[in-house]
C-alpha positions in Angstrom: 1.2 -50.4 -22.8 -1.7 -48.6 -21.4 -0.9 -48.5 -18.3 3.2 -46.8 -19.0 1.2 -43.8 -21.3 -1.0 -43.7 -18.2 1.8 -43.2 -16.0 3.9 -40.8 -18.4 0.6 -38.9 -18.5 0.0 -38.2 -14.8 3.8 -37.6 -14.1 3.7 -34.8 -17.3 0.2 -33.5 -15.4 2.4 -33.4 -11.9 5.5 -31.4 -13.6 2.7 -29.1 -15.4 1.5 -28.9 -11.7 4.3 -27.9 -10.1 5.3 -25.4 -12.7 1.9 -23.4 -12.2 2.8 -23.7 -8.3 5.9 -22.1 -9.1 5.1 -19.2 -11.3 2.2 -18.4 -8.8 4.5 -18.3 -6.1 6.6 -16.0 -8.2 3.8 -14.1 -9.1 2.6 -13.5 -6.0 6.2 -12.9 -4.6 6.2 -10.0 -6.8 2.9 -8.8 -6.7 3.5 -8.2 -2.7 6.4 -6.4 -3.5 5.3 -4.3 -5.9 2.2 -3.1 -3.5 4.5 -2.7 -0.7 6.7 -0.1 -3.2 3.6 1.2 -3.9 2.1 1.8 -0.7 5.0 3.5 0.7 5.4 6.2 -2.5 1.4 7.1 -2.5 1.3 7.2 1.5 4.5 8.3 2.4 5.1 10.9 0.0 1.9 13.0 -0.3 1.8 12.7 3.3 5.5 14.5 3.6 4.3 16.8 0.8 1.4 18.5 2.4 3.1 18.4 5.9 6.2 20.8 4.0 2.9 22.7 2.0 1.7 24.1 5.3 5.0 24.5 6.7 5.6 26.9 4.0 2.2 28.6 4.1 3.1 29.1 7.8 5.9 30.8 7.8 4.3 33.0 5.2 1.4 34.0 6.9 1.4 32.9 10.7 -1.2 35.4 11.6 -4.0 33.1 9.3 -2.5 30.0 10.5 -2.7 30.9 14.1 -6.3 31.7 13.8 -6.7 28.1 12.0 -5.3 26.6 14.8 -7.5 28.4 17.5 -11.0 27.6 15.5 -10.1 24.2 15.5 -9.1 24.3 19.0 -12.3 26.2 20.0 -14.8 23.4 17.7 -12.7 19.9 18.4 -13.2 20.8 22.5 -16.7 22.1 22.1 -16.8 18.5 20.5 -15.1 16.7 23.2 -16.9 18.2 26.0 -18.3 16.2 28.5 
């Protein structure tokens, strides 16, 4: 008699097992996805925002721009310089 509640035991232990396997699997399924969503709306989209900010600022004053672009120029290859 011992031995049958012994083996009903382990068999309810392995569904209980499996079950957690599952559910973990789901889990972490969803988890995945929900980072990948993630990723792409906090990366992606402030990345296309700023890019259409200095578009904008550009076209609205290209003289200050312009200057931007030839400081940076003058200090990145001052920086790269042999």
């Amino acid at each position: 008699m011992t031995d049958s509640m012994a083996e009903n035991s382990g068999q309810k232990t392995s569904r209980i097992a499996d079950s957690a396997k599952e559910a973990a699997g789901r889990y972490v399924a969803s988890a995945a996805e929900t980072t990948q969503v993630a990723g792409r709306h906090f990366v992606a989209e402030p990345a296309k925002d700023i890019f259409s900010l200095l578009q904008d600022y550009a076209r609205a004053k290209p003289d200050v721009c312009a200057m931007w672009a030839f400081g940076l120029g003058v200090v990145v290859g001052w920086k790269l310089r042999p």
